[in-house]
C-alpha positions as CSV (number, residue, x, y, z in Angstrom):
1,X,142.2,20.1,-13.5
2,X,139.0,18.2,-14.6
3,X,138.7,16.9,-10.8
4,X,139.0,20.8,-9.3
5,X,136.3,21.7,-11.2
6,X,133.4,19.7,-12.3
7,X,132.0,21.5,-14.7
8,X,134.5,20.0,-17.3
9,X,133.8,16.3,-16.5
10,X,132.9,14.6,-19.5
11,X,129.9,12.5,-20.5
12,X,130.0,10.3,-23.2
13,X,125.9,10.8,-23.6
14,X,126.2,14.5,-25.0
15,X,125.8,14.8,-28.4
16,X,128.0,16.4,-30.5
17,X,127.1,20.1,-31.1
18,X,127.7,22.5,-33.7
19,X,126.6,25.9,-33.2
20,X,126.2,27.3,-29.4
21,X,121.9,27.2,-30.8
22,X,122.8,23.6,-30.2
23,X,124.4,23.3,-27.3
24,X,121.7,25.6,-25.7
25,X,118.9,23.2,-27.2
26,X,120.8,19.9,-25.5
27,X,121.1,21.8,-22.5
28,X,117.4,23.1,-22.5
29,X,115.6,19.2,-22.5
30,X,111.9,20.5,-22.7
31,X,112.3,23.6,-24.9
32,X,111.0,26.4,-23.4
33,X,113.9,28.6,-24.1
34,X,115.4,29.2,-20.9
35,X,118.1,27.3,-18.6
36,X,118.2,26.8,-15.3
37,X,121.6,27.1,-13.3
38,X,121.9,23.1,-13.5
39,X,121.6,23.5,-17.2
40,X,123.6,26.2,-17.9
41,X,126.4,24.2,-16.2
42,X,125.5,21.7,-18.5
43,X,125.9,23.5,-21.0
44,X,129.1,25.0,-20.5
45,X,130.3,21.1,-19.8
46,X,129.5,20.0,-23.0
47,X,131.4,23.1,-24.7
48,X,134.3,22.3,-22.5
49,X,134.4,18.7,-24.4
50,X,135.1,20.2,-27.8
51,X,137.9,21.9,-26.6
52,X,141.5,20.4,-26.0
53,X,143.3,19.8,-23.1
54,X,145.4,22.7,-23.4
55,X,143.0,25.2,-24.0
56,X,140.8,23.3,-21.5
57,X,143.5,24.3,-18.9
58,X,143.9,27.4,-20.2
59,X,140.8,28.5,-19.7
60,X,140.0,26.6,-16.2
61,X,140.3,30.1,-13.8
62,X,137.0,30.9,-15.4
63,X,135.3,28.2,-13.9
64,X,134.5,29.9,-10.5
65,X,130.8,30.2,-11.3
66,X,128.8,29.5,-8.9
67,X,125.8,27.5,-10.6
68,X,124.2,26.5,-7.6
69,X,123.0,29.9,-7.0
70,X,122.7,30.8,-10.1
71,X,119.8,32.3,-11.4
72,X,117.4,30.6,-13.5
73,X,116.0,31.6,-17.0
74,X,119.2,31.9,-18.5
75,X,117.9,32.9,-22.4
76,X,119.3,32.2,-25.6
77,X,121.5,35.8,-26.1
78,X,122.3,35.9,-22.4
79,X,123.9,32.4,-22.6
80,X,126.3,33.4,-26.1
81,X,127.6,36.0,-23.7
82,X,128.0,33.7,-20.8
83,X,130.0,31.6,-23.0
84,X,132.1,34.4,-24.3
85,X,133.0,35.4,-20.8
86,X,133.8,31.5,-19.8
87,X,136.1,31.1,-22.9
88,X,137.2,34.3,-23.1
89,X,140.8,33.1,-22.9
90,X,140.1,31.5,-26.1
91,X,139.6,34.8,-28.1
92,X,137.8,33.3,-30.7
93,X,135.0,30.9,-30.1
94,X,135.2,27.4,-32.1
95,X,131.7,27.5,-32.2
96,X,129.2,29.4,-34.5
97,X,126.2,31.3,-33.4
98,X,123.6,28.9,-35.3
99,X,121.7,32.3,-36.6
100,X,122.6,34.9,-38.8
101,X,122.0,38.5,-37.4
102,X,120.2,40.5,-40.3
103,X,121.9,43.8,-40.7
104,X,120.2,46.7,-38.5
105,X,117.5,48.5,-41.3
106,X,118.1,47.1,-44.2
107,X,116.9,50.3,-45.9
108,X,119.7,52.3,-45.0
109,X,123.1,52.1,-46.4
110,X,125.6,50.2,-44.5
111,X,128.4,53.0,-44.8
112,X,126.1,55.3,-43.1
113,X,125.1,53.3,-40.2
114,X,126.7,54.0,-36.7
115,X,126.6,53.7,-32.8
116,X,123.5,55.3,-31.1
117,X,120.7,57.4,-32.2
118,X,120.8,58.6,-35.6
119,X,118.3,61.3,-36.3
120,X,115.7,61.0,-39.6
121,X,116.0,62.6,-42.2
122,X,114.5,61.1,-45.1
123,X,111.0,62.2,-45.6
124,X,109.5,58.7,-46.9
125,X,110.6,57.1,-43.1
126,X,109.3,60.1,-41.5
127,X,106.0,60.0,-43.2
128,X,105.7,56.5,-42.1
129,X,106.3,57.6,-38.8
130,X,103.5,59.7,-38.5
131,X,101.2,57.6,-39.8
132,X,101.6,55.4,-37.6
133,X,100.9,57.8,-35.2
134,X,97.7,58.9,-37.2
135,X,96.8,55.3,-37.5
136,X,97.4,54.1,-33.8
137,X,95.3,57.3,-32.8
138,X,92.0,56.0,-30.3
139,X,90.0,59.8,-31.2
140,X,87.1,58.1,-29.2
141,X,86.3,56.3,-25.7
142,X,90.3,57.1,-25.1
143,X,90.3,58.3,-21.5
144,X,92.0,56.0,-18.9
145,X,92.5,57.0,-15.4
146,X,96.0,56.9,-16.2
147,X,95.9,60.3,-17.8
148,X,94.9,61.9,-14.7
149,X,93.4,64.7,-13.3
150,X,93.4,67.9,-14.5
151,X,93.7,69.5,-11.1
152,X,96.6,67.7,-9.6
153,X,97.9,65.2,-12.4
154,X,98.3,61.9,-11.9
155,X,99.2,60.0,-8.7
156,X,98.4,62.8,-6.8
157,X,94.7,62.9,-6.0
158,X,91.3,60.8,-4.7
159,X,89.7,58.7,-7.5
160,X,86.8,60.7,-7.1
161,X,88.7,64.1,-8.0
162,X,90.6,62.1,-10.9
163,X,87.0,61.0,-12.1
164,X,85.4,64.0,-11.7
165,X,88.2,66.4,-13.1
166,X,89.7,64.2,-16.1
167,X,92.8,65.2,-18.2
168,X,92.0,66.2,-21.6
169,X,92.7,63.7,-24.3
170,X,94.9,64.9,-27.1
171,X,93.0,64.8,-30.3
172,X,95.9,64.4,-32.5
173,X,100.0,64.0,-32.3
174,X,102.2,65.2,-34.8
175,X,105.6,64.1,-34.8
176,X,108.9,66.4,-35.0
177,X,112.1,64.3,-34.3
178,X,112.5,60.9,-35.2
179,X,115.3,59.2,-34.1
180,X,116.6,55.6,-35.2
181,X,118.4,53.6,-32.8
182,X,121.8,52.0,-33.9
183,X,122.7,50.4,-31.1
184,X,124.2,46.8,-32.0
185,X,124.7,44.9,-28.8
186,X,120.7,45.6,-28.0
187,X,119.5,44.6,-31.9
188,X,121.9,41.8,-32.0
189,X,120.1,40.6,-28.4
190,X,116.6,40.6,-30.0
191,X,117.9,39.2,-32.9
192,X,119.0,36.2,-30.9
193,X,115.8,35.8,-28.9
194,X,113.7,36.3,-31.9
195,X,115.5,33.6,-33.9
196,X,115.4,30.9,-31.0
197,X,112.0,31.9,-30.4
198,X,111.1,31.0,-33.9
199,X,113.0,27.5,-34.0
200,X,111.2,26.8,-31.2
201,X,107.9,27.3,-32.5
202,X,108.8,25.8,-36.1
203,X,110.3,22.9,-33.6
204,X,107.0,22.4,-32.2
205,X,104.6,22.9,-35.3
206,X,106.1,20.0,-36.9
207,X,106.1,20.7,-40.5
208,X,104.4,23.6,-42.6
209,X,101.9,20.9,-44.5
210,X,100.6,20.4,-40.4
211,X,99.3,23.4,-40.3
212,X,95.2,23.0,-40.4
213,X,93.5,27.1,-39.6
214,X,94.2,30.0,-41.8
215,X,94.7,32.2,-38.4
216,X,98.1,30.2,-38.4
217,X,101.0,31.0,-40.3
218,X,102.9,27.6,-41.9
219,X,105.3,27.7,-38.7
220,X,102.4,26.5,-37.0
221,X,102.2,29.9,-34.6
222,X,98.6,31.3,-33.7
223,X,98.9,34.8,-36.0
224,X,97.9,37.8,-33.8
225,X,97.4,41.4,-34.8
226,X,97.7,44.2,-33.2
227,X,97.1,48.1,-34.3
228,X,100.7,49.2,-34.1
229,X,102.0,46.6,-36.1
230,X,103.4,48.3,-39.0
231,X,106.1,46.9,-41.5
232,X,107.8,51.1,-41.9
233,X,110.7,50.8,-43.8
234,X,111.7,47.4,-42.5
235,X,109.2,44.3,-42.7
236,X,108.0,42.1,-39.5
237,X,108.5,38.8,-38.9
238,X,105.1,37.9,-38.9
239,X,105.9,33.8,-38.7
240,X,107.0,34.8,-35.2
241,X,103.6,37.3,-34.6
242,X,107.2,40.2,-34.5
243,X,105.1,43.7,-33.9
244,X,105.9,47.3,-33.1
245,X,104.6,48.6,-30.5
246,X,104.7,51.9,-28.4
247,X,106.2,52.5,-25.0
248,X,105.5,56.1,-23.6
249,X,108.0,58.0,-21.1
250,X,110.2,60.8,-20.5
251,X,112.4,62.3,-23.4
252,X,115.3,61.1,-20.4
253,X,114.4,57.6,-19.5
254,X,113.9,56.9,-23.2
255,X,117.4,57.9,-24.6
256,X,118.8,55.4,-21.4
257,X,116.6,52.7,-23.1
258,X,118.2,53.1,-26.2
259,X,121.5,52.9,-25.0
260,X,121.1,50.3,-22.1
261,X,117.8,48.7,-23.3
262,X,114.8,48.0,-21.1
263,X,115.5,47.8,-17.3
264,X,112.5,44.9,-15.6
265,X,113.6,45.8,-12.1
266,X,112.2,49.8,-13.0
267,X,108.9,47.6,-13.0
268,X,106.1,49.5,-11.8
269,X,108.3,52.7,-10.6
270,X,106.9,54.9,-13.0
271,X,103.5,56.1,-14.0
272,X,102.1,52.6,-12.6
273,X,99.0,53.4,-10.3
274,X,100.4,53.8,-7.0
275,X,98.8,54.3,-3.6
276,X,99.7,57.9,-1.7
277,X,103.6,57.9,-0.5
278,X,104.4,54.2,-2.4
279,X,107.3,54.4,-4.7
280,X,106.4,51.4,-6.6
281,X,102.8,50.1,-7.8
282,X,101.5,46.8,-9.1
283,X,101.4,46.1,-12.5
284,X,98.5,44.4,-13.6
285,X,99.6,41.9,-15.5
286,X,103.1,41.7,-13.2
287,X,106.5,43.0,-14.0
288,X,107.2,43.5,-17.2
289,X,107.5,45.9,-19.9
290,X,104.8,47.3,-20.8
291,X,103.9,48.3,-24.7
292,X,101.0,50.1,-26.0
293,X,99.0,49.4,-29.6
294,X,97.6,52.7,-29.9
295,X,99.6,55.9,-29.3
296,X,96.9,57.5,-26.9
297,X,97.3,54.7,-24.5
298,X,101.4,55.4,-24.6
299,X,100.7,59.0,-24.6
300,X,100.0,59.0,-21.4
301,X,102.9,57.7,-19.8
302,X,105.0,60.5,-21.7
303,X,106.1,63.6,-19.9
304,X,106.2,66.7,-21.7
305,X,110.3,67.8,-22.0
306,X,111.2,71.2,-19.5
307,X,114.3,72.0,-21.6
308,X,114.3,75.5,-23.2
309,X,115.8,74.5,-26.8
310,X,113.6,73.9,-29.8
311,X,112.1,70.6,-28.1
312,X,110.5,72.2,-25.1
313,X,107.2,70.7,-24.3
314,X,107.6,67.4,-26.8
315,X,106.7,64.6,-25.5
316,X,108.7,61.2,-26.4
317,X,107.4,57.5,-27.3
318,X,109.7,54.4,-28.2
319,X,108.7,52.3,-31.6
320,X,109.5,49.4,-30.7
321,X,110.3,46.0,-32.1
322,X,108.6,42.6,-29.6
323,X,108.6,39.1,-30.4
324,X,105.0,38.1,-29.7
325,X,105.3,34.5,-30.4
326,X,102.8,32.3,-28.9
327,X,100.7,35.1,-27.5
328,X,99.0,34.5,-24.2
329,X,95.5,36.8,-24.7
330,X,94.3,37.6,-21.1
331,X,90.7,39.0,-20.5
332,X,89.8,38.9,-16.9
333,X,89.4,42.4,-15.2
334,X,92.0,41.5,-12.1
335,X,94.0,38.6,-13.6
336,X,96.7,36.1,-11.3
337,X,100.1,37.8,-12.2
338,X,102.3,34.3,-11.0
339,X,100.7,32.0,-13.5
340,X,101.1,34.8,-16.5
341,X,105.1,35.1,-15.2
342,X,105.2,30.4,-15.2
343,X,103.4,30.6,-18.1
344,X,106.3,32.2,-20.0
345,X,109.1,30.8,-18.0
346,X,107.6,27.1,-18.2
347,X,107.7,28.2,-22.5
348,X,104.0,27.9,-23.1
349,X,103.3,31.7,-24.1
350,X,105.8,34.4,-25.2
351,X,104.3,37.3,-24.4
352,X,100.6,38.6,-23.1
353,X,98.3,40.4,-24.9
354,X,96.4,41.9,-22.0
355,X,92.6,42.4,-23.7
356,X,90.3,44.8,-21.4
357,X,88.5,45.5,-24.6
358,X,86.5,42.4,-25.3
359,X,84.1,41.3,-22.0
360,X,85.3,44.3,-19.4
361,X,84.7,47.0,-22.3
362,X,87.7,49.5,-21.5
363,X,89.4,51.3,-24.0
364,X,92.4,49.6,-24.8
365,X,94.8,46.5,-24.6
366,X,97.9,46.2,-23.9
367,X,101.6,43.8,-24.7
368,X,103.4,42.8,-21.7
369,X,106.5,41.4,-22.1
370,X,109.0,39.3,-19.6
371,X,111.9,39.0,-21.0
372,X,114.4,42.5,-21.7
373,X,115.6,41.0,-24.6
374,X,112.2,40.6,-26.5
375,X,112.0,44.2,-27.0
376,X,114.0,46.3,-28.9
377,X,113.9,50.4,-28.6
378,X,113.9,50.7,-32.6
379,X,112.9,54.7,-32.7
380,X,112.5,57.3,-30.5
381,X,109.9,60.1,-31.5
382,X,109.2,63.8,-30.7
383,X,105.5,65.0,-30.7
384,X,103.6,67.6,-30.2
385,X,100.2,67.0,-28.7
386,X,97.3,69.0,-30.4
387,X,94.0,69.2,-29.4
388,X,90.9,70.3,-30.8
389,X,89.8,69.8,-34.0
């Protein structure tokens, strides 16, 4: 009944709501694009009063949540699916999304679209491909101690050794394999954070005539470029600063992004500088996922395949798709992590632009995103690493 469980109590000062966009925006008072436990209840209270008395009841066994200790910064795509899974009983929702999902790459025909990783095969897509390998290409000043040592690799030696014995720098990268990723849930996620992202900032820029620099797009959002941010055979959303960007890793871990998406608590497990027996390093900028604008930055996160088909010794990177939104461009050498993390969770900054380029003069900058939802494994490549000229 409504007294055994509070979450349906009524209150005559909700507003009626159309779309579950809506009911997430009455929920979320200041706009920042997450909920808190107290307001997820909220919102879930506020769908319960739409729904009759019947269904109500029917539906009241899903109630058990515990939204006390429940976490906060509930997004937009993760609350749809909450509510899916509190009305399940309904079957079908009596409320709309409030955004239409575009249809994955529009430049392939719908009939020939399915689940999972779909290799290229036209040569227009894969041309684009590798040029934007050729293009994100750093062919000087592109050594980081991240590539290593060519001794003992990397994570396994003294700075000194690493600094006097560096890795060799690939001098180009040509692709083999591309792959496309099909997978729905994951594009329908970023779909869903990308749209609310966008109200939000069209929300706050009041209207298109308000807008006053030419760095900023009529939405009234700060436009930001980076390198990697090529349109291929699907156009950005540049309203919402939408960019690829490049995430390098093992052939392995990147088909299990594909399929699961990105995992934040893998944070700092992998090629993040660690100290000797640690299993887990700082990031710089904090936990988060971490993208690269130039391929030679991501190149050396990859790990070159030991299989003993036809892709032995390629190395993988993820084109990915990020909602930059307001972006958060950091300089300092040894930046505060918590108040880059509040920053995005409080909804002043989407994502951070981590610039070592500017005032600290190192080679490259990098995205950081908070938020496994904001990023979407679009392709997975296969490259071969060449070097010399």
């Amino acid at each position: 009944t409504d007294e055994e469980n509070p979450v349906f109590e009524s209150s005559s000062s909700s507003a009626p709501a159309q779309t579950l966009w809506d009911i997430f925006c009455h929920a979320d008072h200041q706009a920042i694009g997450y909920l808190t436990g107290k307001q997820l209840q909220e919102a879930l209270e506020l769908m319960s009063q739409q729904v009759s008395a019947e269904k109500r009841e029917a539906i009241s066994s899903q109630s058990s949540i515990n939204f006390d200790k429940a976490q906060g910064f509930t997004n937009f795509p993760q609350f749809c699916q909450v509510a899916h899974l509190f009305f399940f009983d309904l079957h079908d929702l009596p409320w709309e999304v409030g955004f239409e999902v575009p249809p994955m790459h529009l430049s392939i025909k719908a009939c020939a679209a399915e689940e999972g990783l779909e290799q290229v095969t036209d040569f227009e897509t894969l041309g684009l491909l590798q040029a934007l390998l050729d293009k994100t290409h750093k062919s000087s000043d592109n050594w980081t101690r991240d590539r290593g040592c060519s001794l003992h690799g990397v994570n396994r030696c003294a700075d000194k050794c690493v600094f006097r014995h560096r890795a060799s720098v690939p001098t180009g990268f040509v692709l083999v394999k591309g792959f496309r990723n099909r997978n729905q849930n994951l594009w329908q996620r970023y779909c869903l954070f990308r749209a609310g992202t966008s109200a939000r900032i069209q929300k706050e820029s009041g209207s298109a005539s308000a807008a006053s620099s030419s760095s900023t797009d009529s939405s009234g959002c700060e436009q930001v470029s980076i390198v990697s941010a090529h349109d291929l055979s699907d156009p950005l959303e540049r309203s919402c600063n939408e960019w690829r960007a490049l995430h390098g890793t093992s052939e392995t871990n990147a088909r299990a992004i594909c399929e699961m998406g990105f995992n934040l608590q893998h944070s700092g497990q992998g090629a993040t500088w660690k100290q000797a027996g640690e299993l887990k390093g700082t990031p710089l900028y904090g936990d988060g996922i971490y993208l690269a604008e130039n391929i030679t930055k991501a190149d050396e996160y990859t790990r070159a395949s030991t299989g003993k088909g036809e892709d032995s010794g390629l190395h993988a990177v993820l084109v990915t798709r990020v909602v930059g939104g307001r972006v958060n461009v950091v300089t300092e050498a040894h930046p505060e992590v918590e108040p880059l993390r509040r920053s995005h969770f409080e909804g002043k900054t989407d994502v951070v632009l981590g610039d070592r380029v500017v005032h600290i003069k190192k080679p490259y900058r990098e995205v950081v995103a908070y938020d496994e939802d904001q990023v979407f494994p679009e392709y997975l490549l296969l490259y071969a690493r060449q070097f010399g000229s």
